[in-house]
N, C-alpha and C positions, 0 to 999 in steps of 0.2 A: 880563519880556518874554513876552507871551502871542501863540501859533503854532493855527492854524488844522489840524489834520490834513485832508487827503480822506479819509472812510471810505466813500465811495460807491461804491468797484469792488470785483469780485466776485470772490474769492478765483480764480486760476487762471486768470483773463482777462490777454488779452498787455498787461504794461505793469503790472499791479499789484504794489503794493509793501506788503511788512505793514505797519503802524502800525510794530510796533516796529522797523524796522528803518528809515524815515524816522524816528525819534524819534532811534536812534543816530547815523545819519547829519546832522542837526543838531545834535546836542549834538559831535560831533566836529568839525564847522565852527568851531563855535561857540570850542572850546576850541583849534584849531591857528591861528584869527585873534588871537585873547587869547597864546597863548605867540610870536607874532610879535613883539609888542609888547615884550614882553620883553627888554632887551639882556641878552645872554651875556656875561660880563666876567668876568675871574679874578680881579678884582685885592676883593678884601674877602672871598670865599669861599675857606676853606681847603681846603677838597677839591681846587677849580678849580687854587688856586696851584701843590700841590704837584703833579697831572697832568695840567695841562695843557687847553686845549681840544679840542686835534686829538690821535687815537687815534694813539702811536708808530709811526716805523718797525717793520716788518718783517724784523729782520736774520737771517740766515741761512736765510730763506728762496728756493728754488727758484720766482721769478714763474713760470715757464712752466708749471710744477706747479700752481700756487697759480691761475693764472688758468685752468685747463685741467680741468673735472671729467673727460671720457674720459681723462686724461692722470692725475688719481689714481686712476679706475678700476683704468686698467690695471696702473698700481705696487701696488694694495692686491691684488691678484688675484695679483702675480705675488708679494707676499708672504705669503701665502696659502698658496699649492701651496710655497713652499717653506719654512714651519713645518711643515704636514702633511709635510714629504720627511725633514723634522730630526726629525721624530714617529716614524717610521719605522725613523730608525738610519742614511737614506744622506746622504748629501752632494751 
């Protein structure tokens, strides 16, 4: 399959795109149209079978935590200041 580049815009003009970066941006097309095609299927691939397609539950995880980056901020901050306190000698 043969692709036509534009090399006719001028580097820093609005709107221009390197060569190489329209070349990656259709070779990526190219390749997540091809892996569509593809059916995902567990059943003859040994990997697949033994884990599954979909990423396990979550168990013992805190969602509110888990879905909240300010919310492990503030947990790792406050664990933090208090290794530095056990660093120290207090309690």
């Amino acid at each position: 399959m043969a692709q036509r580049i534009n090399t006719d815009g001028i580097q820093g003009q609005l709107g221009y795109i390197e060569p190489e970066a329209t070349i990656k941006n259709m070779i990526g097309d190219i390749l997540f149209h091809l892996a569509r095609k593809v059916p995902l299927s567990p059943e003859g691939d040994a990997v697949l079978e033994k884990i599954g397609i979909h990423r396990p539950s979550l168990t013992g995880v805190d969602m509110t935590i888990y879905g909240s980056p300010a919310k492990r901020m503030k947990i790792a901050v406050e664990i933090k200041e208090k290794r530095e306190k056990l660093k120290k000698g207090g309690k």
